[in-house]
NUVO-866700 format. One record per residue (C-alpha): residue number from 0; x, y, z. Coordinates in steps of 0.2 Angstrom, whole numbers, plus 5000, padded with zeros to 4 digits. Example, Ala and Ser with C-alpha at 12.3 -4.5 7.8 and 13.67 -1.06 7.14 Angstrom:
2
{atom 0 {5062 4978 5039}}
{atom 1 {5068 4995 5036}}
This chain:
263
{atom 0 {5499 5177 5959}}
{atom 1 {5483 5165 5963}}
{atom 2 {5483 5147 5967}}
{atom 3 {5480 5136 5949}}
{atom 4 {5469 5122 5952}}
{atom 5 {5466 5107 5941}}
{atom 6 {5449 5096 5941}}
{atom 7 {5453 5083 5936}}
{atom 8 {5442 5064 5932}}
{atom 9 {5448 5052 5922}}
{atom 10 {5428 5046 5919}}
{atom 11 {5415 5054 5910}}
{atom 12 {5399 5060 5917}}
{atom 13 {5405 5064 5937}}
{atom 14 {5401 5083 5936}}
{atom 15 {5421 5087 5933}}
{atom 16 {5414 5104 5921}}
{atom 17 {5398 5106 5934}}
{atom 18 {5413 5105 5949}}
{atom 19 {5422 5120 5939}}
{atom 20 {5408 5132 5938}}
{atom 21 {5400 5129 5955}}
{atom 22 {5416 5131 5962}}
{atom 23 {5424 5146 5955}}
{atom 24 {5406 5155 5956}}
{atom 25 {5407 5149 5976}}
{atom 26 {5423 5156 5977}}
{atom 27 {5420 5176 5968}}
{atom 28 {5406 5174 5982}}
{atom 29 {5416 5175 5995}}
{atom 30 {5427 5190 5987}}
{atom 31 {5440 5181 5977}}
{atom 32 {5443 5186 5958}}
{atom 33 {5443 5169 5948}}
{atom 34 {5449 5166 5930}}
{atom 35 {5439 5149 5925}}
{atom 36 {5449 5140 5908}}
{atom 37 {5443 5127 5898}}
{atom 38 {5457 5115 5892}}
{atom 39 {5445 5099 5889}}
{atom 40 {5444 5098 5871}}
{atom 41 {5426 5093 5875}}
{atom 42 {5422 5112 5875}}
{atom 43 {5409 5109 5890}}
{atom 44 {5415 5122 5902}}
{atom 45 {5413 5134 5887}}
{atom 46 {5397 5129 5880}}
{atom 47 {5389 5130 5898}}
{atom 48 {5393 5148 5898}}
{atom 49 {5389 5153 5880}}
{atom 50 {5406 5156 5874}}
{atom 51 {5406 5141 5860}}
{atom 52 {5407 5155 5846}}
{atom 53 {5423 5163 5854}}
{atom 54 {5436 5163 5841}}
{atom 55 {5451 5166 5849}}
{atom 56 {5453 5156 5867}}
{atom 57 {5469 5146 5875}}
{atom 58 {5471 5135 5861}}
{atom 59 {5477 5151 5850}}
{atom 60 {5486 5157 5865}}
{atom 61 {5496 5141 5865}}
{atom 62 {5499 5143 5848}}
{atom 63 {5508 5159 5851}}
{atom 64 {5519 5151 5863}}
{atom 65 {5524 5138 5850}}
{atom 66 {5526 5154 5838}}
{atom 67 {5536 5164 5850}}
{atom 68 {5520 5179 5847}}
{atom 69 {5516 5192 5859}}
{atom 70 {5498 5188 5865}}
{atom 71 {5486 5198 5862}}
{atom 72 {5474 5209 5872}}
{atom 73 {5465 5200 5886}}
{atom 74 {5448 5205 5881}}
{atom 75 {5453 5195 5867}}
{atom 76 {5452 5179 5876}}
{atom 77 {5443 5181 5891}}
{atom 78 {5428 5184 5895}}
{atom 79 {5416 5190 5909}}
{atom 80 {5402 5178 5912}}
{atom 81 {5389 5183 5926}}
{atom 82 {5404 5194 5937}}
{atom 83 {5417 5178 5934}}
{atom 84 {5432 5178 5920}}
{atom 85 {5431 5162 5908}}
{atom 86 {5445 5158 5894}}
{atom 87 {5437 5148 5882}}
{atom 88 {5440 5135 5871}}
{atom 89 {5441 5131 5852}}
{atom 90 {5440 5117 5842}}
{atom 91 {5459 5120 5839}}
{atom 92 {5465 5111 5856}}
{atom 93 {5465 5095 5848}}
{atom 94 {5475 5099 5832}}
{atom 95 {5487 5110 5845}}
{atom 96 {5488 5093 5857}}
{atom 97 {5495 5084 5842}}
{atom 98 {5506 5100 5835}}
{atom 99 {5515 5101 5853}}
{atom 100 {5522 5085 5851}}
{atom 101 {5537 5087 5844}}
{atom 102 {5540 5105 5854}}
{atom 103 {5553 5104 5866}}
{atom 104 {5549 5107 5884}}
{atom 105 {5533 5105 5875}}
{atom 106 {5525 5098 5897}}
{atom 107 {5530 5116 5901}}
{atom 108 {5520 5127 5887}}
{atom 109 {5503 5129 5898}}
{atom 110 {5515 5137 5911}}
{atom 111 {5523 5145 5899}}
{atom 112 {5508 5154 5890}}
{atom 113 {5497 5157 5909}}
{atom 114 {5511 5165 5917}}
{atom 115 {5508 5184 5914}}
{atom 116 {5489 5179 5912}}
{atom 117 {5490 5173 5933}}
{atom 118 {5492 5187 5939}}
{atom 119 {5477 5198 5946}}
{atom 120 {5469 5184 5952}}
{atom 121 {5467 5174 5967}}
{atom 122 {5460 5157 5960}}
{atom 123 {5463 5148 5943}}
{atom 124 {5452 5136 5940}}
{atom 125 {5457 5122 5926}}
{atom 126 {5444 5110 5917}}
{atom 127 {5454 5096 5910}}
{atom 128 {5451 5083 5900}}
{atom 129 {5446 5064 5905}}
{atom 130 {5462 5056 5897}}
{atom 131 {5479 5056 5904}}
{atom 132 {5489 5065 5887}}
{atom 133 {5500 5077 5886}}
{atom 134 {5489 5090 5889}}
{atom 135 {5484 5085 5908}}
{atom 136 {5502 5084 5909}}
{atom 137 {5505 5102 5904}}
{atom 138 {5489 5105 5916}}
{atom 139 {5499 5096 5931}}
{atom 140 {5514 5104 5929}}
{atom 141 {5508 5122 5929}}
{atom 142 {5497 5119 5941}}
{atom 143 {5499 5123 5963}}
{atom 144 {5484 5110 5966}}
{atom 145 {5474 5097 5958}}
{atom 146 {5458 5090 5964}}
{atom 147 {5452 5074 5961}}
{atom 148 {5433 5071 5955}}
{atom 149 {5426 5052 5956}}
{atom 150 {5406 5047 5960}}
{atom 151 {5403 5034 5971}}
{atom 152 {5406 5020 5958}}
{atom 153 {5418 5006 5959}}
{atom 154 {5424 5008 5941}}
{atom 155 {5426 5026 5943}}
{atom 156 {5435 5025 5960}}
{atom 157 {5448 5012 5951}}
{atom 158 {5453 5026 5938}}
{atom 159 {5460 5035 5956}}
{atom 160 {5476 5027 5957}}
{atom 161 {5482 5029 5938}}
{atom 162 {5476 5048 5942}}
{atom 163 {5487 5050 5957}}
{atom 164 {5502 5041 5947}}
{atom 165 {5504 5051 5934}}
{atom 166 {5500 5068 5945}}
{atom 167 {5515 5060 5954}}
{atom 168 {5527 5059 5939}}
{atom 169 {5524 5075 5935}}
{atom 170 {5525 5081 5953}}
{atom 171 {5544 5074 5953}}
{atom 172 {5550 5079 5937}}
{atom 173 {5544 5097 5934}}
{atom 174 {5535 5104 5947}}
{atom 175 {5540 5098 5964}}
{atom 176 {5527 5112 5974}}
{atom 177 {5513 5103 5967}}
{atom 178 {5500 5096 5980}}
{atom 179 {5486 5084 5979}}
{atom 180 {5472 5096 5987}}
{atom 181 {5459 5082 5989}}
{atom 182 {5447 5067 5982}}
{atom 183 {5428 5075 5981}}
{atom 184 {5414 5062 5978}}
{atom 185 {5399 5069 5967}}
{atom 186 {5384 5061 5962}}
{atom 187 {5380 5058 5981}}
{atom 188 {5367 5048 5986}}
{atom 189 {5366 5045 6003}}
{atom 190 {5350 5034 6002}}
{atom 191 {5359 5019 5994}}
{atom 192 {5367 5005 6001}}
{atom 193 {5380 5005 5987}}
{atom 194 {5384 5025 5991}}
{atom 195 {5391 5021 6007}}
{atom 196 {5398 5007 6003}}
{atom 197 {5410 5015 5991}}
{atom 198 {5412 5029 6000}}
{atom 199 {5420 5020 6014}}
{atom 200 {5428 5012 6002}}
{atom 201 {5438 5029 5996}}
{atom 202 {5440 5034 6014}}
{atom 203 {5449 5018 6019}}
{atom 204 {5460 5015 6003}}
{atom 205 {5463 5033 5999}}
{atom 206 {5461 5042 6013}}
{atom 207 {5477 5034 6019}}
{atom 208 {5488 5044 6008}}
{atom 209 {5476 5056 5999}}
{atom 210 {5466 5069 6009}}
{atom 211 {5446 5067 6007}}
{atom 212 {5434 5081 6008}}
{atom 213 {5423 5081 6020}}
{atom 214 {5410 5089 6008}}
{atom 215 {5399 5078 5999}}
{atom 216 {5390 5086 5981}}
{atom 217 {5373 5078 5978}}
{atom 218 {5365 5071 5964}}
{atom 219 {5355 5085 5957}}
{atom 220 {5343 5087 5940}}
{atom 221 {5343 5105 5946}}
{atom 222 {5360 5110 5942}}
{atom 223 {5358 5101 5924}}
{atom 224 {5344 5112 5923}}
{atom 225 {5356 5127 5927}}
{atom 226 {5368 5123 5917}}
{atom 227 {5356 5123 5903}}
{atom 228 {5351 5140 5907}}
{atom 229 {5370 5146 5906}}
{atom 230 {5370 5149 5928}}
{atom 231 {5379 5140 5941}}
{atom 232 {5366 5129 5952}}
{atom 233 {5373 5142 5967}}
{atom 234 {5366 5156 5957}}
{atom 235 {5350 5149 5951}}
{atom 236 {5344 5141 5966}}
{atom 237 {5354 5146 5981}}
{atom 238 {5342 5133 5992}}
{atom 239 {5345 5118 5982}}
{atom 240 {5354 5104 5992}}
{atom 241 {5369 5105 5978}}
{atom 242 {5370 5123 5979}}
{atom 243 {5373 5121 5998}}
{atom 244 {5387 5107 5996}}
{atom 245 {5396 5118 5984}}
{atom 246 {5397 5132 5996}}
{atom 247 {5403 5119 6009}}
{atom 248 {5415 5113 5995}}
{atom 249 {5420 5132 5992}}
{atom 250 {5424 5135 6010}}
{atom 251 {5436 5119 6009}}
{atom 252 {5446 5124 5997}}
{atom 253 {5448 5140 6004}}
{atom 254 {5456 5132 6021}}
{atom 255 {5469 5122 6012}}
{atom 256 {5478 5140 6009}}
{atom 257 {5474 5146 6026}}
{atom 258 {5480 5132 6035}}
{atom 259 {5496 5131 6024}}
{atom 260 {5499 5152 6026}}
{atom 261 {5497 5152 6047}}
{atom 262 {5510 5134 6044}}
């Protein structure tokens, strides 16, 4: 079964959905069969890739959980996007958010309904929402990894503690194997006096008890200009200086498992 990764930012607007795509299309480039799956009731992960008029995604899959029905076929529910596998998401999460409150073991039922889906592939990537509910807990506790997202912004970076609490609550109580892969900074703009200044900021007050990647994703309008166009900005313009930090980013993340396989 592949490593489940959850992006997770607990502010708007610092490329968590961009992160996603950039990263799982980085990663089938290097060989690795990736399943991308939207649980941001936002839908942006599954607007960027044209699935908004999918039907069926993991909201209804979570509702056959609740349901105790088998699922379905998997061409049902995901989808092949430009050589990469996407589950979508419906309208339906945020009724189902509410409905799971009163399910027992209901911080389980991700796992739960993602388990026979895992396997087959190497990397799970998982777009979450920017609020700390029940669904990012059922996110945290069915995941191997989570990756923090925060732009070089004091009132972004502050959000980072109650980020690595919860991740932490969750760590003890259900899923003790979790692991806290890293902090990435987007939005980077290494001109500005006010960059590096929060940046050092996040090496010095994080980087104490959080690893931080050493990968830094640029400011871009290019990659919103990809996303329009339904592509990652790796695919649409391999040159582009965010394009070439994704790939750094990529390569990253793959030495977290190599490192941890040779310990």
């Amino acid at each position: 079964m592949g490593k489940k990764i959850a992006v997770i930012s607990q502010k708007g607007g610092v490329g968590k959905t961009t992160t996603v795509v950039n990263l799982g299309y980085c990663l089938a480039d290097e060989g690795k069969k990736v399943l991308l799956i939207d649980m941001d009731p936002s839908r942006s992960l599954t607007c960027m890739l044209g699935l908004e008029k999918e039907t069926f995604g993991i909201a209804e899959l979570l509702e056959n959980t609740i349901n105790k029905v088998p699922l379905p076929p998997k061409s049902d529910y995901v989808k092949e996007v430009n050589g990469i596998d996407c589950m979508p998401c419906t309208n339906k999460l945020t009724l189902i958010a509410q409905a799971i409150i009163t399910v027992p073991k209901n911080e389980m039922l991700f796992k739960r309904t993602i388990a026979g889906i895992a396997s087959g592939y190497d990397y799970i990537l998982v777009d979450c929402g920017s609020r700390l509910d029940l669904i990012s807990v059922m996110i945290v506790a069915a995941v191997d990894g989570v990756i923090l997202l925060t732009m070089p912004d004091m009132p972004a970076v502050y959000g980072i503690p109650a980020m690595v609490t919860s991740i932490l609550k969750t760590k003890k109580s259900v899923n003790p194997d979790l692991e806290i892969d890293g902090v990435l900074i987007t939005m980077f703009e290494k001109r500005t006096n006010l960059t590096k200044k929060v940046v050092e900021y996040i090496e010095e007050e994080f980087g104490k008890f959080l690893p931080v990647f050493k990968t830094r994703i640029p400011r871009s309008i290019t990659v919103n200009e990809a996303l329009g166009e339904g592509q990652s900005i790796v695919r649409y313009q391999k040159g582009n200086m965010a394009a070439i930090a994704y790939r750094e980013f990529a390569k990253e993340v793959l030495e977290i498992d190599r490192d941890k396989h040779v310990g």
